[in-house]
MARLUM-886491 format. One record per residue (C-alpha): residue number from 1; y, x, z. Coordinates in nm, 3 decimals, always signed. Layout:
MARLUM-886491
<r nr="NUM" Y="Y" X="X" Z="Z"/>
...
//
This chain:
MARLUM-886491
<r nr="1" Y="+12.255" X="+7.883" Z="+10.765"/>
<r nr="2" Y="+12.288" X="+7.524" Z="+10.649"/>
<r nr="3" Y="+11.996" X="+7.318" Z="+10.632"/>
<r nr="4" Y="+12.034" X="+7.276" Z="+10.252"/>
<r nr="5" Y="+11.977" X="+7.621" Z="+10.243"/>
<r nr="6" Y="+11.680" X="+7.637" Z="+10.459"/>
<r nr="7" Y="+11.511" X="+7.343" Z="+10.248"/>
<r nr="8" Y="+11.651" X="+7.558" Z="+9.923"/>
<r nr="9" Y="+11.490" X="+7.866" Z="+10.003"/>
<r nr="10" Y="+11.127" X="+7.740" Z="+10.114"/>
<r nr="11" Y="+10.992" X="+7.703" Z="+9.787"/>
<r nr="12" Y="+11.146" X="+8.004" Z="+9.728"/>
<r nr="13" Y="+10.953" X="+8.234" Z="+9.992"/>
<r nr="14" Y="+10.620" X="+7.989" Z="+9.935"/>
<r nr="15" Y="+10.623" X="+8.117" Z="+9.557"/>
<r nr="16" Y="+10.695" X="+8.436" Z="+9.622"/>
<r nr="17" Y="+10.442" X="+8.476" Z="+9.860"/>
<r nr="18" Y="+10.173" X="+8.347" Z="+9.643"/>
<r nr="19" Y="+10.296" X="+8.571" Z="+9.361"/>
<r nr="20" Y="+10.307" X="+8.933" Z="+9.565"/>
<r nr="21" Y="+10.018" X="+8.914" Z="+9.689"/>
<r nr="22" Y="+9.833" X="+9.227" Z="+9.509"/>
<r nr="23" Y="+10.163" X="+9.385" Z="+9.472"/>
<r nr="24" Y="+10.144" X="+9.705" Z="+9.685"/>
<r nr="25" Y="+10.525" X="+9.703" Z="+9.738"/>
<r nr="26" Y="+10.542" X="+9.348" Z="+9.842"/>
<r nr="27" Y="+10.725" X="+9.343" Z="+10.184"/>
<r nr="28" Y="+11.042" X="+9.487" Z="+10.011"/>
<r nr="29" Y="+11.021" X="+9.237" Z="+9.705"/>
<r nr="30" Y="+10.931" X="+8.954" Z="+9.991"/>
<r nr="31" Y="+11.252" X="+9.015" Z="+10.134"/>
<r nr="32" Y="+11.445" X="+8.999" Z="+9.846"/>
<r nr="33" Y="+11.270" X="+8.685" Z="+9.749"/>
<r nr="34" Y="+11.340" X="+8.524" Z="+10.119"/>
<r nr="35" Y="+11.732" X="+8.594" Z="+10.011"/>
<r nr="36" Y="+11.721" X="+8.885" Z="+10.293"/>
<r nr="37" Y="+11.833" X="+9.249" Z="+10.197"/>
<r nr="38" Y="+11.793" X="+9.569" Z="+10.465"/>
<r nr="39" Y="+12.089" X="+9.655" Z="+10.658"/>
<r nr="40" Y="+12.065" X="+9.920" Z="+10.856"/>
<r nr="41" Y="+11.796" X="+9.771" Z="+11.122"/>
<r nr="42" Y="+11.904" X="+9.403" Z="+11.078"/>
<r nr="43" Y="+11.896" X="+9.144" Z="+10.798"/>
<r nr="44" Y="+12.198" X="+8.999" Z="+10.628"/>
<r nr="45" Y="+12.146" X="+8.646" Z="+10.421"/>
<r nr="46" Y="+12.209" X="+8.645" Z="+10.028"/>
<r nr="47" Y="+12.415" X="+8.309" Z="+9.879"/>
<r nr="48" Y="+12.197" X="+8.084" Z="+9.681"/>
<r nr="49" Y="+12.241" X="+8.221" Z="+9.373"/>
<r nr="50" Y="+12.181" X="+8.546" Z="+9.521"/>
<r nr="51" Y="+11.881" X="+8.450" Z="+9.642"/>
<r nr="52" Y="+11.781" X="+8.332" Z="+9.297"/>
<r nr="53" Y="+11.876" X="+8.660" Z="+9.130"/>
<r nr="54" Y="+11.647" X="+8.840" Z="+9.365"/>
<r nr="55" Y="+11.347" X="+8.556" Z="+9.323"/>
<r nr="56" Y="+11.304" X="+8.705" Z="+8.936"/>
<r nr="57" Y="+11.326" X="+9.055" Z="+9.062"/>
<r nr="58" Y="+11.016" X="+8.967" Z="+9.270"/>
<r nr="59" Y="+10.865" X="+8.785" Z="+8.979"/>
<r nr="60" Y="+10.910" X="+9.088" Z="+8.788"/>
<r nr="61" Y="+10.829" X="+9.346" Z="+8.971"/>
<r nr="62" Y="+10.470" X="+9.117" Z="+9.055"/>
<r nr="63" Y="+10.422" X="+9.112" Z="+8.649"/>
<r nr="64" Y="+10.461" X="+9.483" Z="+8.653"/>
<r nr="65" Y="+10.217" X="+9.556" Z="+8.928"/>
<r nr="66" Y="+9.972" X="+9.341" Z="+8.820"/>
<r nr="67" Y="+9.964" X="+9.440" Z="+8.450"/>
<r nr="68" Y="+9.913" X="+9.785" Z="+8.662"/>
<r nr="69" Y="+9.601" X="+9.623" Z="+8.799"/>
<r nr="70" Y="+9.480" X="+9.497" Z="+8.498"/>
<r nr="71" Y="+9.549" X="+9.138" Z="+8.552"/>
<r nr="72" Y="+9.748" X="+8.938" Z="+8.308"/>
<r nr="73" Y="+10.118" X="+8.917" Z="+8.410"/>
<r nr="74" Y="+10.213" X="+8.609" Z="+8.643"/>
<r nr="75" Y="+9.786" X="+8.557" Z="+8.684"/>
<r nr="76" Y="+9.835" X="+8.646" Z="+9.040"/>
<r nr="77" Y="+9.668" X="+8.337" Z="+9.252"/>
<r nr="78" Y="+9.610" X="+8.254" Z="+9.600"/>
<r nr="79" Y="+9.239" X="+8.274" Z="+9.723"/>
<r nr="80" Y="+9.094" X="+7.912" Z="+9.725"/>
<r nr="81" Y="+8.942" X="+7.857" Z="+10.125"/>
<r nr="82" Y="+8.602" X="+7.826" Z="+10.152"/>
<r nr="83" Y="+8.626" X="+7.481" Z="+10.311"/>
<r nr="84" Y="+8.774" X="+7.366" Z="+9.914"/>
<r nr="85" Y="+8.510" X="+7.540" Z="+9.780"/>
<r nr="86" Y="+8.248" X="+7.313" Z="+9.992"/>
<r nr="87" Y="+8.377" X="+6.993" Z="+9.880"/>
<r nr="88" Y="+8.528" X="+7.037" Z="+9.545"/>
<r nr="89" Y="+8.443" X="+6.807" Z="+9.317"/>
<r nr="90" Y="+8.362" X="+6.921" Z="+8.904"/>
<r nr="91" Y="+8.559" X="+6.661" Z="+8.670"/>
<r nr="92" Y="+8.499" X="+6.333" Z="+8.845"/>
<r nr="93" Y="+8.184" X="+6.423" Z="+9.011"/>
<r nr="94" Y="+8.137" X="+6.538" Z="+9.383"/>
<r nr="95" Y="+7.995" X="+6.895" Z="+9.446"/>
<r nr="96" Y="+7.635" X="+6.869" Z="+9.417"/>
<r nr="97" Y="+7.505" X="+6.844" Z="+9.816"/>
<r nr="98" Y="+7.803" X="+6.712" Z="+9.951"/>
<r nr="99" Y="+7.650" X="+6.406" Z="+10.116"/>
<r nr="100" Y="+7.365" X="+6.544" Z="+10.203"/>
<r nr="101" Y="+7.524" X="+6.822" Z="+10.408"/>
<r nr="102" Y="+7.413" X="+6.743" Z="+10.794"/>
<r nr="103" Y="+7.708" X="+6.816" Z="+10.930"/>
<r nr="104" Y="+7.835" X="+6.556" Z="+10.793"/>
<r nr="105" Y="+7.584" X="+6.245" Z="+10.909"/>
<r nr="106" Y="+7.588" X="+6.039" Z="+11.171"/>
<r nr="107" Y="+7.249" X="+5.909" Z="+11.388"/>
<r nr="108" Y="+7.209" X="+5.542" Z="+11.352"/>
<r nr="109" Y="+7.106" X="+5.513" Z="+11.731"/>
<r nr="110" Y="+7.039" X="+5.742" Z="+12.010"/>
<r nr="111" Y="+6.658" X="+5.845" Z="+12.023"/>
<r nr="112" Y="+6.522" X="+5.565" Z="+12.353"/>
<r nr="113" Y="+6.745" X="+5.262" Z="+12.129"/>
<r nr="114" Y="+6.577" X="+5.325" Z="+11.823"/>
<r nr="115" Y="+6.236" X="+5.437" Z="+11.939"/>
<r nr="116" Y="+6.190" X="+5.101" Z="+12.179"/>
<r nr="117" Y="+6.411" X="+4.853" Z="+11.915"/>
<r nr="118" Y="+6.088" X="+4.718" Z="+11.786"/>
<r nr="119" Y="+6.042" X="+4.557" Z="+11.473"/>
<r nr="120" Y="+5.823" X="+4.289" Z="+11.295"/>
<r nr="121" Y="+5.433" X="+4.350" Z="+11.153"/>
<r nr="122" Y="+5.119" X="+4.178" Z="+11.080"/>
<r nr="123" Y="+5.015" X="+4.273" Z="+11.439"/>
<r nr="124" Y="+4.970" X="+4.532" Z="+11.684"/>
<r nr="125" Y="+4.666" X="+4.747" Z="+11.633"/>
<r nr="126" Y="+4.651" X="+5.128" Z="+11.805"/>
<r nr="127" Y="+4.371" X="+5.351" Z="+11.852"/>
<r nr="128" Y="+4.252" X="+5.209" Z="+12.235"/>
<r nr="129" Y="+4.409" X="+5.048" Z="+12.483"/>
<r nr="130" Y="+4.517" X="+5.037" Z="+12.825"/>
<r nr="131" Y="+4.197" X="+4.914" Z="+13.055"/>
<r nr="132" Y="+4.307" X="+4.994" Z="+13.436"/>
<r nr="133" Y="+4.541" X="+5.103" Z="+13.633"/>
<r nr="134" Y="+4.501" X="+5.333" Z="+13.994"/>
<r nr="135" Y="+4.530" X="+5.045" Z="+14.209"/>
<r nr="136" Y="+4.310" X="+4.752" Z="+13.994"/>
<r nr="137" Y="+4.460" X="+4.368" Z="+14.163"/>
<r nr="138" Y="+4.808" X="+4.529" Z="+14.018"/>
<r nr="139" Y="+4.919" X="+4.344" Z="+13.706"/>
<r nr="140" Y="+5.202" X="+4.615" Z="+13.565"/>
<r nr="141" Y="+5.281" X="+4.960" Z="+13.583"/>
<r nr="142" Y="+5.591" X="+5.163" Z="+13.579"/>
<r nr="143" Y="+5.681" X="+5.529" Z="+13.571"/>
<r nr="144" Y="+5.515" X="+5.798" Z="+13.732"/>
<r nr="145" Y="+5.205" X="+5.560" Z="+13.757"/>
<r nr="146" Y="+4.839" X="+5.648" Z="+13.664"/>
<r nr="147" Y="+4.677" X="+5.376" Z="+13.393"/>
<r nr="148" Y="+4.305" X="+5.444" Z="+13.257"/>
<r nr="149" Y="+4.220" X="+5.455" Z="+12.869"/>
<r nr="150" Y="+3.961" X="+5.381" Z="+12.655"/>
<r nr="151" Y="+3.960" X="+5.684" Z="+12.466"/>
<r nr="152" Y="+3.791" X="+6.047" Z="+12.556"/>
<r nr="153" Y="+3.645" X="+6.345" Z="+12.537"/>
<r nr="154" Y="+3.395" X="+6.196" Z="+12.232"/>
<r nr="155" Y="+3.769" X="+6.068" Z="+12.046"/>
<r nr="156" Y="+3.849" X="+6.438" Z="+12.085"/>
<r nr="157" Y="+4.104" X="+6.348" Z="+12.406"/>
<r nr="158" Y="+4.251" X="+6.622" Z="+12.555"/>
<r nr="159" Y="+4.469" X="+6.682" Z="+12.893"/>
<r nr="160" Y="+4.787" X="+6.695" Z="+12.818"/>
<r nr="161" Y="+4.796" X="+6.479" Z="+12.493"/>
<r nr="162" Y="+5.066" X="+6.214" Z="+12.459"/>
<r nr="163" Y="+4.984" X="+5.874" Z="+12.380"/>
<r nr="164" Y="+5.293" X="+5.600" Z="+12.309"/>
<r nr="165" Y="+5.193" X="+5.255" Z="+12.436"/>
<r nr="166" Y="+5.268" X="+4.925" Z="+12.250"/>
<r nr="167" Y="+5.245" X="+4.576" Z="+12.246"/>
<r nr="168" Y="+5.242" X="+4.241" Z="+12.019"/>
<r nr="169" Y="+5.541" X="+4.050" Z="+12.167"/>
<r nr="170" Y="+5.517" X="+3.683" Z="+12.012"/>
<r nr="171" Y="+5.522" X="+3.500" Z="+11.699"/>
<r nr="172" Y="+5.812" X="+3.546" Z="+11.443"/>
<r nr="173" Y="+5.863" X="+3.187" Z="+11.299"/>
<r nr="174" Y="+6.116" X="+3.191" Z="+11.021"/>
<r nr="175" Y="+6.429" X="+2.983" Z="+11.151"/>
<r nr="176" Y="+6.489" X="+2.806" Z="+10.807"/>
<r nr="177" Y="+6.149" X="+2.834" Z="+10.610"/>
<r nr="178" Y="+5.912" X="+2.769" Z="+10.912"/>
<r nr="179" Y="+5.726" X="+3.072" Z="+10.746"/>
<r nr="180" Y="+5.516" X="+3.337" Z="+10.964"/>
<r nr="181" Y="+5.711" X="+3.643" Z="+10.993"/>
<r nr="182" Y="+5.481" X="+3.803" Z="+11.168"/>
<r nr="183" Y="+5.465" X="+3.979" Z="+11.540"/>
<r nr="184" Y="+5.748" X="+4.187" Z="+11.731"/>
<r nr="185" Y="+5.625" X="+4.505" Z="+11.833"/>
<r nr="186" Y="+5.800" X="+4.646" Z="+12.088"/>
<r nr="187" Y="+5.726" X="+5.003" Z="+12.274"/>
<r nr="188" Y="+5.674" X="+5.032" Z="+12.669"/>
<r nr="189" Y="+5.616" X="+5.400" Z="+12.733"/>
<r nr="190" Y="+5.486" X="+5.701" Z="+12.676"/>
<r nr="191" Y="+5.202" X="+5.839" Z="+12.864"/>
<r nr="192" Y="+5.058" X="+6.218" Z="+12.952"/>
<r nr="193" Y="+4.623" X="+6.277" Z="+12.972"/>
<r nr="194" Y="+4.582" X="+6.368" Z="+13.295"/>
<r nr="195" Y="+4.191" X="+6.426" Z="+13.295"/>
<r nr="196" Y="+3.914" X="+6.314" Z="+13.045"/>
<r nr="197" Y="+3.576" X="+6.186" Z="+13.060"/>
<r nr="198" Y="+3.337" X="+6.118" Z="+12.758"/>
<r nr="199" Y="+3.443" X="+5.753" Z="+12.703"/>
<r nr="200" Y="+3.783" X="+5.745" Z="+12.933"/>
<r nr="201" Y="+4.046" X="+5.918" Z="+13.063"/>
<r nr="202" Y="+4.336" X="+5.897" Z="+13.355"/>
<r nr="203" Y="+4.714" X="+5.922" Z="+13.243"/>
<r nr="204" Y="+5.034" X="+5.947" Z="+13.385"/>
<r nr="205" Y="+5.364" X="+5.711" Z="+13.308"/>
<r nr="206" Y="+5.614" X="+5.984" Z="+13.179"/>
<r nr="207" Y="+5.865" X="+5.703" Z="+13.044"/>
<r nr="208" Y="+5.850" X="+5.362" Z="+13.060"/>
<r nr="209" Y="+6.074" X="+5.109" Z="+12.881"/>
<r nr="210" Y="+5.899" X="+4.772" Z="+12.951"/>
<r nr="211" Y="+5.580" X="+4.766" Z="+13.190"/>
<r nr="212" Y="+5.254" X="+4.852" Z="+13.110"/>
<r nr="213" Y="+4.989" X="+4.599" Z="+13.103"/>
<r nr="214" Y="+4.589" X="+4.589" Z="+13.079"/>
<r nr="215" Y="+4.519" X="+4.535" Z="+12.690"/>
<r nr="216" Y="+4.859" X="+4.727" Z="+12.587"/>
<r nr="217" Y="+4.781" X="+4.940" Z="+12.287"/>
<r nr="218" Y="+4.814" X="+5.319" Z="+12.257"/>
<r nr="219" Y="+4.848" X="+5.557" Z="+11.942"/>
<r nr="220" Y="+4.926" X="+5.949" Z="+11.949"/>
<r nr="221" Y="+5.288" X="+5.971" Z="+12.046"/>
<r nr="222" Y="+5.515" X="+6.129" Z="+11.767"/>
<r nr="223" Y="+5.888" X="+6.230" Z="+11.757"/>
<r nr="224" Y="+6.003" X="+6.077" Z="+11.498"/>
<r nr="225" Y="+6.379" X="+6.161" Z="+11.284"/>
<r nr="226" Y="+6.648" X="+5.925" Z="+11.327"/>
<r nr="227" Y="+6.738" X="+5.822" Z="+11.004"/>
<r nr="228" Y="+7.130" X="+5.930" Z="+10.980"/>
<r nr="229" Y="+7.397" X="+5.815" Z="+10.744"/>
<r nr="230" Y="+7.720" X="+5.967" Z="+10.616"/>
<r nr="231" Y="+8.033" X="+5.742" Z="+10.739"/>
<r nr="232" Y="+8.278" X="+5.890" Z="+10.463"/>
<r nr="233" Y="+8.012" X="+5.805" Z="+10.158"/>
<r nr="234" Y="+8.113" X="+5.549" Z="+9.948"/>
<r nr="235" Y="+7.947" X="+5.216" Z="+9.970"/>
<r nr="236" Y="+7.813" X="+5.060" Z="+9.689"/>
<r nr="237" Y="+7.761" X="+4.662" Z="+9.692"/>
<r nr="238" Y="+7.385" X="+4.608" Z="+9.711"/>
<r nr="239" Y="+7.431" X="+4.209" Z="+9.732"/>
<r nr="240" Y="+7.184" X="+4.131" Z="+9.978"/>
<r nr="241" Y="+7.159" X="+3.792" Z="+10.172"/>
<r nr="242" Y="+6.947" X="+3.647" Z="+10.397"/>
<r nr="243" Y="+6.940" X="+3.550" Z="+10.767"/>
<r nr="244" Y="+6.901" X="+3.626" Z="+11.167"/>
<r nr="245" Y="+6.527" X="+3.571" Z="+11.215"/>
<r nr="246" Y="+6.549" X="+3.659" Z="+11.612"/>
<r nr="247" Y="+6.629" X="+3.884" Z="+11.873"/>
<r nr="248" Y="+6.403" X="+4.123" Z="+12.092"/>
<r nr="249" Y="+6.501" X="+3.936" Z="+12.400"/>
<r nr="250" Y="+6.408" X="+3.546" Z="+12.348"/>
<r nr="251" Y="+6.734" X="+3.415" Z="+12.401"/>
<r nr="252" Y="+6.972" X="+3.163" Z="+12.229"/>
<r nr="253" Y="+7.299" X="+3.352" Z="+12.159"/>
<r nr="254" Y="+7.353" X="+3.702" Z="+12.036"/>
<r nr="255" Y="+7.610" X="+3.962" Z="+12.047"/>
<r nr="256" Y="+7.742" X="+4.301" Z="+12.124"/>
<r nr="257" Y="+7.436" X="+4.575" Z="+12.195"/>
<r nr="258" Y="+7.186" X="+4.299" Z="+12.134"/>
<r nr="259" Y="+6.882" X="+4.400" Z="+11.886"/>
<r nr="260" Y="+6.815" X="+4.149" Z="+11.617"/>
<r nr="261" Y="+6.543" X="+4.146" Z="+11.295"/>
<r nr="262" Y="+6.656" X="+4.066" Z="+10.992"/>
<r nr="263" Y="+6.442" X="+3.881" Z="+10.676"/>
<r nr="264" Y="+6.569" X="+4.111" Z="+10.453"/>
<r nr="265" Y="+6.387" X="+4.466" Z="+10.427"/>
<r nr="266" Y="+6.322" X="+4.763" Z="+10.169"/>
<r nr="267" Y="+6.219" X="+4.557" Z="+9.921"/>
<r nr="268" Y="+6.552" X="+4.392" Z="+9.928"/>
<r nr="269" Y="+6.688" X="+4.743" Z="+9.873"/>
<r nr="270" Y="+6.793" X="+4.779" Z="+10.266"/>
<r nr="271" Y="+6.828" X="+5.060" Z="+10.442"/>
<r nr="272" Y="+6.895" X="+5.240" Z="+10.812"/>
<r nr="273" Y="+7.284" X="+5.288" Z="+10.843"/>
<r nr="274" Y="+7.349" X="+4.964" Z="+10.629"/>
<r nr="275" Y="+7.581" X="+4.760" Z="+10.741"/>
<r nr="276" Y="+7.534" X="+4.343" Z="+10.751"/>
<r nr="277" Y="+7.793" X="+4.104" Z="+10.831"/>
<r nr="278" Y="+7.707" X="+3.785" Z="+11.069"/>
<r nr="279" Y="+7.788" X="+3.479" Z="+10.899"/>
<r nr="280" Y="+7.974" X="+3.142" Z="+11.080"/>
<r nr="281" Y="+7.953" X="+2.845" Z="+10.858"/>
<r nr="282" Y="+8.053" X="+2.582" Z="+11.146"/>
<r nr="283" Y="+8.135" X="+2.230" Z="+11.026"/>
<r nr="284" Y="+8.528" X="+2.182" Z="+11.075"/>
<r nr="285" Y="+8.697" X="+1.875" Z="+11.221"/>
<r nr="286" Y="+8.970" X="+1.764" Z="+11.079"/>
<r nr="287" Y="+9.305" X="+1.554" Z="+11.202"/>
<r nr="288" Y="+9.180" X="+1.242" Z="+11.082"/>
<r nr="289" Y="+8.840" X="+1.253" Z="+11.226"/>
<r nr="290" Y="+8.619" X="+1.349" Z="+10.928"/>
<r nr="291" Y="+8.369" X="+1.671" Z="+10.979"/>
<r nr="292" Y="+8.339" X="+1.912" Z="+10.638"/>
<r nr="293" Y="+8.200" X="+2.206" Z="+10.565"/>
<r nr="294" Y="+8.350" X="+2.543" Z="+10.710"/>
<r nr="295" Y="+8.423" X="+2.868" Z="+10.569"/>
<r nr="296" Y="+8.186" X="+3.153" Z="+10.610"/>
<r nr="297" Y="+8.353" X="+3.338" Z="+10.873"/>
<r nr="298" Y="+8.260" X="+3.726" Z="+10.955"/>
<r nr="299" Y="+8.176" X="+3.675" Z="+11.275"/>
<r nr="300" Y="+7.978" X="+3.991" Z="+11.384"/>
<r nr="301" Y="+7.880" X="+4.328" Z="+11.243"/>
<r nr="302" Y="+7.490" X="+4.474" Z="+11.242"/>
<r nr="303" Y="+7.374" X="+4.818" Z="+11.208"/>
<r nr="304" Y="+7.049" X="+4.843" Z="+11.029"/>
<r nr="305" Y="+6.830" X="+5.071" Z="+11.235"/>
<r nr="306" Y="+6.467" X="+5.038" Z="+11.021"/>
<r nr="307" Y="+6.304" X="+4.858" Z="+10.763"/>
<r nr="308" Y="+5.974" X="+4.712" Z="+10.650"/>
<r nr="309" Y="+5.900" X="+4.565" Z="+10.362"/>
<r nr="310" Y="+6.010" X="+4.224" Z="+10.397"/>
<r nr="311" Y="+6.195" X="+4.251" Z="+10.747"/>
<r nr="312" Y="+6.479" X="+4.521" Z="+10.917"/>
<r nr="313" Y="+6.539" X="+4.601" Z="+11.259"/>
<r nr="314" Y="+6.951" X="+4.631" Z="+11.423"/>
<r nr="315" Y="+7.206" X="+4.615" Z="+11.669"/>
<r nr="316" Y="+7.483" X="+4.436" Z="+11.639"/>
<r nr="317" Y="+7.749" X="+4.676" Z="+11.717"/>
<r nr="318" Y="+8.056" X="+4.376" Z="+11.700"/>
<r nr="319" Y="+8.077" X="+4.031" Z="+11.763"/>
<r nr="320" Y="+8.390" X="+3.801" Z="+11.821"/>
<r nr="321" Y="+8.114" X="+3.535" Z="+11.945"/>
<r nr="322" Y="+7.786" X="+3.494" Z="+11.992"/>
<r nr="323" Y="+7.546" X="+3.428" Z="+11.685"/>
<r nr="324" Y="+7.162" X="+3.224" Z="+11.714"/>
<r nr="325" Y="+6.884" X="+3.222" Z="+11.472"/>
<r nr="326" Y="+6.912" X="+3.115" Z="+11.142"/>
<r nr="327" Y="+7.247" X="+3.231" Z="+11.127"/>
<r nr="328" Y="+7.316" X="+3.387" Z="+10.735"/>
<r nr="329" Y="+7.412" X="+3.784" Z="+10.667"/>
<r nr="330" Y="+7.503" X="+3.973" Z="+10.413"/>
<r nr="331" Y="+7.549" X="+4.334" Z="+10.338"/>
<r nr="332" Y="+7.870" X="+4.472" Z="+10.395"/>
<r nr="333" Y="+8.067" X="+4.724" Z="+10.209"/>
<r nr="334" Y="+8.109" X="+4.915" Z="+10.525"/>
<r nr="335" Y="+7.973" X="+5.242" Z="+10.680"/>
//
């Protein structure tokens, strides 16, 4: 068979297919549509106009059998697949619960990132502290260490209760303003009651992230959910702007994995899985010696991770070179 008569014929057997299919004589009117006819235990091909003649037998004879069924004629239809069904939209408007289906999200960190990434507050105040560890002329403690608590039995401590330990970092100083930011909190581990006394008790290091310290802060240890995001949802321009207020490590340049804090926050209508673009507004030299004003240049990408009110916590997840404090961001239309 040519191949003009192969690319002929396919729209033939797909609309045949679709048509037969509650007609209980189908494979013979299949056949005929396919341009094939019986002979003896073989199959002979029909010319094109053949072929055509027996395409509006089929039709037909589908008519007939499903006027038989009760259907109106040529109402036969394919079953829609379920996965349609899921994310058909109504008019112009997506299925109700399409973007909120989990299967589709996406984390916006893995759980020890986002739990230790820190973020900016008035200050660091828990429930007790940290007052000793087992061995008292040693200034830090790691993992699988035993520290001593203010809290017991009269708090209503317990063996076996998890506490997550915290500290006040330093001073966030607005790099533009000079404003008070506030302080970065940052989480150093998470600790197990061992035993309890009425004003005290022993625990053991399960996790650390940063050493433990005398004076550290504790508070009851709770899972939290990772705020996800869906990467296919539509992004809608929220116009946000403001600047790189600092990183968690007190360093000069930033890029790729670092975490960084934000001054823009919920109230600026940010949220986790937002997307912020690094700004580069370098002065540009020119051939004859004078210095002007440079473009704004995306120069980095950052994932928000959380938000307070005024402030946001993320990681920049790109960077074609380093950025510093005070450098400008906006929000991106990106997921």
């Amino acid at each position: 068979m040519k191949r003009g008569a192969i690319i002929q014929l396919f729209p033939v057997a797909l609309a045949a297919t679709v048509a037969l299919a509650s007609n209980p004589a189908w494979p013979q009117a299949l056949d005929a549509a396919l341009g094939r006819a019986a002979v003896g235990d073989g199959y002979s091909e029909l010319t094109p106009g053949e072929a055509e003649a027996a395409k509006k037998r089929a039709a037909a004879q589908a008519d007939e059998a499903g006027a038989q069924g009760g259907q109106e004629p040529g109402s036969a239809e394919a079953p829609v697949p379920s996965t349609w069904k899921d994310v058909s939209a109504e008019g112009d408007q997506i299925a109700p619960g399409y973007w909120a289906d989990p299967a589709r999200m996406s984390p916006v960190a893995y759980r020890e990132l986002y739990e230790t990434a820190g973020y900016i507050a008035a200050g660091a105040k828990g429930d007790g502290e940290v007052i000793d560890g087992h061995t008292s002329t040693q200034v830090s403690f790691a993992t699988s260490e035993t520290v001593y608590i203010n809290l017991g039995e009269s708090k209503g401590i317990q063996p076996g209760d998890l506490y997550e330990v915290f500290h006040a970092e330093r001073d966030i100083i607005h790099p533009v303003t000079g404003a008070k930011l506030g302080q970065l909190v940052v989480v150093d581990a998470v600790i197990r009651v061992i035993k309890t006394a009425a004003d005290n008790s022993s625990a053991q290091i399960i996790h650390a992230y940063e050493t433990v310290e005398r004076g550290d802060q504790i508070r009851p240890y709770k899972e939290v959910a990772i705020p996800s995001f869906d990467p296919d949802r539509p992004v809608t321009d929220k116009k946000i702007a403001g600047h790189l207020v600092s990183s968690k490590l007190p360093k000069a340049g930033y890029a790729t994995g670092d975490i960084v804090y934000l001054d823009v926050g919920n109230a600026s209508g940010a949220e986790p899985g937002d997307v912020f673009n690094i700004l580069d507004r370098s002065p540009v030299l020119r051939r004859d010696g004078s210095v002007v004003k440079g473009l704004p240049k995306v120069v980095a990408r950052i994932r928000i991770l959380s938000t307070q009110e005024h402030t946001s916590t993320g990681v920049i997840y790109t960077s074609l070179t380093s950025s510093g404090k005070g450098d400008p961001v906006e929000f991106a239309l990106l997921r």
